[in-house]
N, C-alpha and C positions, 0 to 999 in steps of 0.2 A: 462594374460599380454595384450595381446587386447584390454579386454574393458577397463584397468586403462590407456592402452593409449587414446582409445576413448576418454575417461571421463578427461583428460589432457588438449584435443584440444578441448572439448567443452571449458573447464573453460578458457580455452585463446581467442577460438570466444568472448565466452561471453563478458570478459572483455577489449576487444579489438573493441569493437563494437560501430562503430559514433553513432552520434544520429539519421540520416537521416535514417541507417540500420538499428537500433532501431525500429522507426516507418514503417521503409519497413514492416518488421516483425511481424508490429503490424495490419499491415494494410494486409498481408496475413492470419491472424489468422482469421481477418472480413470478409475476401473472400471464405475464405473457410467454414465459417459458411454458409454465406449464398447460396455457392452452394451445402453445404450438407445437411444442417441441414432444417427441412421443417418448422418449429416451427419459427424459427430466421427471414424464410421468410416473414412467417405472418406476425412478428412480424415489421419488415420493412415496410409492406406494410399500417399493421395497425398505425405504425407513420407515416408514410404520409399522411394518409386521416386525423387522427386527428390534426394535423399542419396544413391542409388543411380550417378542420370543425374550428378550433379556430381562424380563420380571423373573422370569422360570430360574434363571441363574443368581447364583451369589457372586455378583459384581460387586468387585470394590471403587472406590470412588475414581481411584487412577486408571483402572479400564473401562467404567464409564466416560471420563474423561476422553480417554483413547477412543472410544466408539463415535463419540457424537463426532473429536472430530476428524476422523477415518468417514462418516457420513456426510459432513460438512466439505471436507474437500471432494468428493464425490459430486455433490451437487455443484459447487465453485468450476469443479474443469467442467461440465456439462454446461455453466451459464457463459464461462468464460469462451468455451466453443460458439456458441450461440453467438457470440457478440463479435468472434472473429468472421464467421461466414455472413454475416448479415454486413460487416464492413467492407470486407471483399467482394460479393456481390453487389454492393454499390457503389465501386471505384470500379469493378472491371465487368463490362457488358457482355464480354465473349471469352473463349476459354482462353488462359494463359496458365505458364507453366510456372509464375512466381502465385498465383490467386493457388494452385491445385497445391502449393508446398505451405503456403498460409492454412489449407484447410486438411491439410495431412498432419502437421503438425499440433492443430489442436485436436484434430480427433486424438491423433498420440498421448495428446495430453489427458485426456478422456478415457484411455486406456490403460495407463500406467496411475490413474486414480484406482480403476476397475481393479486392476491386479493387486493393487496395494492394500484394497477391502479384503480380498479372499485372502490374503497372506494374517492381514490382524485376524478376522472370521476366524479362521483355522488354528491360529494361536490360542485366539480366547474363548472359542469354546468348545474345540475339541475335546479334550477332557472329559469336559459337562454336560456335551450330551448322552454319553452312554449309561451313566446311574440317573437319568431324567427321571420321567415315572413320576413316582410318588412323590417323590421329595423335591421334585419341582413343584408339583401344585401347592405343596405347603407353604414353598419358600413367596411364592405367588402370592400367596395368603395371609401371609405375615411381611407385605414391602408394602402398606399402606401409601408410605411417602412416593417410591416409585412409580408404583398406580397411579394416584395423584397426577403426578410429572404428564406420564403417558395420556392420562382421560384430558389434561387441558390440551394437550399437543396435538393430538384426534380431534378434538372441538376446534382448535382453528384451524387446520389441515381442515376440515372438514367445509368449512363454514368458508375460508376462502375457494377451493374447487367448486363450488354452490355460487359464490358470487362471480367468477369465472365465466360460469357457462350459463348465469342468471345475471351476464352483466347491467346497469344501467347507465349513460352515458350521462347522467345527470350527478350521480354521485363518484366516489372513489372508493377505492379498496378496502381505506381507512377509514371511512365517514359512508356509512349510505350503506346503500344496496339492497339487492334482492331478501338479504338474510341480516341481523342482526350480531354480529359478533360480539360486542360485549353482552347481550341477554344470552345468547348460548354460552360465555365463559363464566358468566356470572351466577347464572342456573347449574352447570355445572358443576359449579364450586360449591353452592349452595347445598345441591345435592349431596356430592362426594362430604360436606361436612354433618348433615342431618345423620349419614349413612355411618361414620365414625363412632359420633359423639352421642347416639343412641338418647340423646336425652330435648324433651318436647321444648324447650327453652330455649335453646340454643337454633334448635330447627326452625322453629317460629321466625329468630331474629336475622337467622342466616337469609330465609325466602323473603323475610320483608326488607332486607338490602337488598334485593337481587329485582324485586318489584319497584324497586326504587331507580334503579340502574334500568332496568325497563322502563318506564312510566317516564323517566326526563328522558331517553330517546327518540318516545312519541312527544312528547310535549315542546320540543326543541325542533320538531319536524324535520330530523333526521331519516326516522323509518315509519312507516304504518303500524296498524295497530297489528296487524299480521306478520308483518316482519319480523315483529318483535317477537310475538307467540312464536313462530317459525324457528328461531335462534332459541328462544325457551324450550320450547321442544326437544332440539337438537342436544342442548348442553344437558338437559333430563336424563335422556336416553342413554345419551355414551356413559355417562356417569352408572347407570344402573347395570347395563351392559357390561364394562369392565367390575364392580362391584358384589355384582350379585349373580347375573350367570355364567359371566368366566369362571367365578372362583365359586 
C-alpha cells in the first residue's frame, strides 16, 4: 500500500512539474555527476581545454558544430552510464549476471563515445596542428567572438564546480549559492565588452548593468554581499585571463 502510494505522488510530481523545475532537476543530475562521478570530471575538464585548444584553429561553423556535439555525446553516454548503475544497484542488492550486462553495456556505451571523440579529434585537427606556431596565436587573436563563447563557458563551468563543492542546502544550482553566477557572467561580459570596444562610454555602461544584475541579487536575498563580489571577481578574471595574457 505504501509504495502504490509513493508511486501515486511520484506520477503527480511528475506531471505537475514547471519547466524551470524540470531544468532544476536537470541541472541537479549535472551536479551530481560531476561531484561523484570521477570520469564526468575528466571529461569537463577535457572540454575545456579543447574549446580552449580550438580558438588556435580555423574552424568552420560545421566542425564547430561537429565538436560541441562529438563533446556533448561524450558527456550524455557518461550521464547516461551513471543513471544505469545507480538503477541497478537499487533493484539488485547482490551480484547477478543480468545487473553486470546492464552495467557492461553502458560502460560500452561510454566507450564507443570515447572512440568516436578521437576518430573526429584526429579528423579535425590533424592537419592543423603541424603549421600551429605562429599562426595559431594570430588566429587566437583575431576570433574575438570565439573567445567570447569560450570565457562565458569557463565562468559557468567555473562557478557551478565552486557551488558543487561550496554547496548550500538552502539554495539550488540555479538560484543561491555559495558563488553568484549571474554577477560572474555578467562581469564577465561586462569586462570582455570594455576589453573590445576600447572606448570609456560603453565600459561605463556595460559595468553599471552588471552592478545592477549584482545589487537586485543582494537585494532580493538571493546571495550576500560576498557572493556577489565572489562571482564579480570570477567573471573579471576569466575575462582578462583569456583577453589579455593568453593572447
Amino acid at each position: 500500500m505504501k509504495n502504490s502510494n509513493s508511486k501515486s505522488n511520484y506520477k503527480n510530481i511528475s506531471k505537475n512539474t514547471s519547466f524551470i523545475t524540470s531544468f532544476q532537476y536537470a541541472m541537479d543530475g549535472i551536479i551530481h555527476c560531476l561531484k561523484n562521478e570521477r570520469n564526468f570530471r575528466t571529461d569537463i575538464l577535457m572540454t575545456v581545454l579543447v574549446m580552449i585548444a580550438s580558438l588556435m584553429f580555423d574552424l568552420s561553423r560545421v566542425e564547430m558544430a561537429c565538436l560541441c556535439i562529438t563533446i556533448t555525446f561524450i558527456l550524455m553516454a557518461e550521464m547516461i552510464n551513471t543513471a544505469i548503475e545507480t538503477i541497478v544497484d537499487l533493484i539488485y542488492d547482490k551480484y547477478d549476471d543480468k545487473a553486470k550486462i546492464a552495467k557492461d553495456v553502458g560502460a560500452g556505451a561510454v566507450l564507443l563515445a570515447a572512440f568516436n571523440s578521437i576518430f573526429v579529434g584526429y579528423f579535425m585537427f590533424y592537419d592543423r596542428i603541424v603549421p600551429l606556431s605562429h599562426t595559431a596565436v594570430i588566429k587566437l587573436q583575431n576570433s574575438p567572438t570565439h573567445l567570447t563563447f569560450i570565457a562565458l563557458i569557463l565562468v559557468v563551468v567555473i562557478t557551478l564546480v565552486l557551488k558543487s563543492f561550496i554547496y548550500q542546502n538552502k539554495w539550488t544550482y540555479l538560484q543561491g549559492g555559495s558563488v553568484s553566477g549571474h554577477a560572474s557572467v555578467s562581469f564577465c561580459s561586462a569586462t570582455i565588452i570594455a576589453l573590445l570596444a576600447n572606448n570609456t562610454l560603453v565600459t561605463i555602461l556595460s559595468y553599471f548593468i552588471s552592478f545592477l544584475v549584482a545589487e537586485s541579487r543582494v537585494e532580493g536575498k538571493i546571495h550576500t554581499l560576498s557572493q556577489v563580489i565572489v562571482g564579480g571577481i570570477i567573471g573579471t578574471l576569466v575575462a582578462i585571463l583569456l583577453f589579455k595574457v593568453i593572447i
